[in-house]
N, C-alpha and C positions, 0 to 999 in steps of 0.2 A: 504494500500500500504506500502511495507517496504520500514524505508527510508532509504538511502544508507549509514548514519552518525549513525544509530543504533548502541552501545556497542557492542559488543560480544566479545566471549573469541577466541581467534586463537587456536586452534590447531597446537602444537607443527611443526617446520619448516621441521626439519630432513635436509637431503640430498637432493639436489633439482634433481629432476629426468629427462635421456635425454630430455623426453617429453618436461616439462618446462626448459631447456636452450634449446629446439630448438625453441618453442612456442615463449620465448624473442627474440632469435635471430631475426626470422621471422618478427616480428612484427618490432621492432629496423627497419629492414631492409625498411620497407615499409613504417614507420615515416619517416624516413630521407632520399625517394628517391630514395636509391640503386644506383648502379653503373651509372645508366642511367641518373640518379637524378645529381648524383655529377658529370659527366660529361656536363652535359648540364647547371649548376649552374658556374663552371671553364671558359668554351668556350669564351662566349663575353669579358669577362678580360682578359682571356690570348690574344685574336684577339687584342684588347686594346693596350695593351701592345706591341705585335709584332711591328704592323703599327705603331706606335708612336715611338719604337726603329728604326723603318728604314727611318722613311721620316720624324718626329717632327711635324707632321701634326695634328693638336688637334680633329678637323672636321673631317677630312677622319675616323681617329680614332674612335670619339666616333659613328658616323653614321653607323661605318660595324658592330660595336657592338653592339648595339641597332638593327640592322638589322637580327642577326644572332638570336639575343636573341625574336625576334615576328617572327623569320621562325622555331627555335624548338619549340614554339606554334603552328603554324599551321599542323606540320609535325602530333603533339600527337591530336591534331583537327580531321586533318584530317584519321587518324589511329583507333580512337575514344578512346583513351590512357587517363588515368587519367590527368591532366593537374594543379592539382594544386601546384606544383612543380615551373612546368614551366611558372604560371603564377608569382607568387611570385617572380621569378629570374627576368621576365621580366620587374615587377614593379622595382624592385630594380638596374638593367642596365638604365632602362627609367632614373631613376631618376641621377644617375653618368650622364647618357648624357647630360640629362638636367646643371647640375653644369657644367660638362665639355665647354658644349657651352657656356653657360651665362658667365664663369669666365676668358674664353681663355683659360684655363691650363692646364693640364694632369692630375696636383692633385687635379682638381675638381671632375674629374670624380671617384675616389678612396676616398673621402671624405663624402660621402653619408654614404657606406656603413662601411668604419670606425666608425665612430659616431653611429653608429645602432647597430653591433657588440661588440664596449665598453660599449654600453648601458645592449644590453642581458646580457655580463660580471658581470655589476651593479646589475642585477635584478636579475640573478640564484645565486649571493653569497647573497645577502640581505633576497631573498626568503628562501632560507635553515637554515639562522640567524635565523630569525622569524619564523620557523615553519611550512612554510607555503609553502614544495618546489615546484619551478614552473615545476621542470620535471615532479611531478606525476600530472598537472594538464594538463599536453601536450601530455601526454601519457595516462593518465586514460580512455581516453574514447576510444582512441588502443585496448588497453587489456579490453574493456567493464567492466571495474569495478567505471567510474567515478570520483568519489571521496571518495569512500567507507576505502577507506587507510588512510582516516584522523584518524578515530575515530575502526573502524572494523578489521583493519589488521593492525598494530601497526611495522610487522617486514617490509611491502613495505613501510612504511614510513618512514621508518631508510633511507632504500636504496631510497628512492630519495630522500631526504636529503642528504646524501652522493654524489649519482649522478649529484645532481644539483651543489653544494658544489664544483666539480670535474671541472665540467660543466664554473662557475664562475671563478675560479684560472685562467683555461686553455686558457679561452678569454680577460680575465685583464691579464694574461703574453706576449699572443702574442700581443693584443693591446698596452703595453709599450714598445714594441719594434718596433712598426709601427709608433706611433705617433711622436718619436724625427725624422726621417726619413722622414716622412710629413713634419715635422718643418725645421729642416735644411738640408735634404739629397734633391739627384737628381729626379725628379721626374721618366726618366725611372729606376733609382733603386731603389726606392720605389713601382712600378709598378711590377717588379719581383720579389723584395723580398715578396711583397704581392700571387704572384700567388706560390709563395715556400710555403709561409705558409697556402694557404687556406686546403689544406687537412689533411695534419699530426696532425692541432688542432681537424680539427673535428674528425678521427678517433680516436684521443686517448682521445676524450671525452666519443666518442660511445662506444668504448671497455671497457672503467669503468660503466658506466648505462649497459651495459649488464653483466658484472660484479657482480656490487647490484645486479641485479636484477634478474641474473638468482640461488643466493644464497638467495633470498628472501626467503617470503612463497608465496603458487601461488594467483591470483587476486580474488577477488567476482565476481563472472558474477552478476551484477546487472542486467543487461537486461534478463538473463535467471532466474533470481526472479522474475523480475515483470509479465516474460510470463507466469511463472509457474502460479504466483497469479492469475495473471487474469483466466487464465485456468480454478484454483480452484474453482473461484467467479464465472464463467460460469456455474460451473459443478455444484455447490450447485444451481443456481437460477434454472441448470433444473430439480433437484432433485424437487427443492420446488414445481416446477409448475404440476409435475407427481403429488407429493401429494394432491394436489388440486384439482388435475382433477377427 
């Protein structure tokens, strides 16, 4: 079996061809969601937000949100739609409610995902320090190459390194601007300024990993190695067994 951390020499990058920035595009697009993704990740914060700006009601608040956030589950349930999108959002509203109820306050419920957010921040700049970046480990098995970029394709490793690199800044800048706002601002304008900044970090995180990555070199299919091998290892036992016969 080959293994996917085997040496090899790349072959020169060149120009990266539409084919591969559409291929990156594509895939990007399907990691993180797409439109459908990011609007339904938005929805129960911004609902949050709204109702807590007009009635200060912490309850009414965090209940329609959590609410909204296990009905665009049932809708992709019921649709038969990929859902792990929308499962992850829903754990992650549950869990704001949950803070939001226990604590009485509005900044419970934005407190969750703060702390989770600063943490990824932590781990994609630490990851890319070390060598070791976490985007091509969130993406490798996307692009069915795995982890073959550690040791095999030397120039995807650049690029997420970079991406991840990108990735880190972009969530430790908007998190230092979120956390003094926690600390001593209001909480409805902590709640808006949060739902301003949810999309602009993540698209300008995406457009740089597609970026790397569409100037990369293209991925190993390690999965269409292994099929091939087995193939081969098929084809030789039935070789062998004609022989014998």
């Amino acid at each position: 079996m080959t293994s996917f951390d085997k040496p090899t020499t790349p072959e020169p990058a060149g120009e990266p061809s539409s084919d591969q920035k559409a291929m990156t595009q594509a895939a990007l697009f399907d990691a993180f969601g797409g439109v459908r993704g990011t609007v339904e990740t938005m929805l129960p914060g911004l609902l949050f937000v709204m109702i807590y700006t007009i009635n200060k009601d912490v309850k009414m608040s965090a209940i329609a949100a959590g609410a909204v956030a296990v009905l665009l589950v049932i809708v992709r349930l019921l649709r038969k739609d990929t859902v792990k999108h929308a499962f992850s959002g829903v754990f992650g509203v549950g869990v704001g409610v949950a803070f939001a109820l226990f604590t009485g306050t509005a900044k419970g419920f934005y407190l969750p995902g703060m702390i989770y957010g600063a943490g990824l921040g932590v781990a994609f700049t630490l990851s890319a320090l070390v060598g070791f970046p976490l985007l091509g480990v969130v993406l490798g098995p996307v692009f069915k190459e795995n982890l073959s970029w550690r040791t095999r394709n030397p120039g995807r490793k650049k690029a997420y390194t970079k991406a991840s690199l990108a990735w880190g800044l972009i969530f430790l800048a908007k998190y230092a601007i979120l956390f003094p706002l926690y600390w001593w601002g209001d909480a409805t304008q902590l709640g808006w300024v949060l739902i301003a900044l949810k999309l602009p970090p993540m698209v300008l995180a995406v457009y740089f990993t597609w970026v790397f990555l569409a100037k990369a070199p293209p991925p190993i299919d390690v999965i269409a190695e292994w099929e091939a091998e087995e193939a081969a290892e098929k084809a030789r036992a039935a070789a062998a067994r004609e022989d014998g016969a």
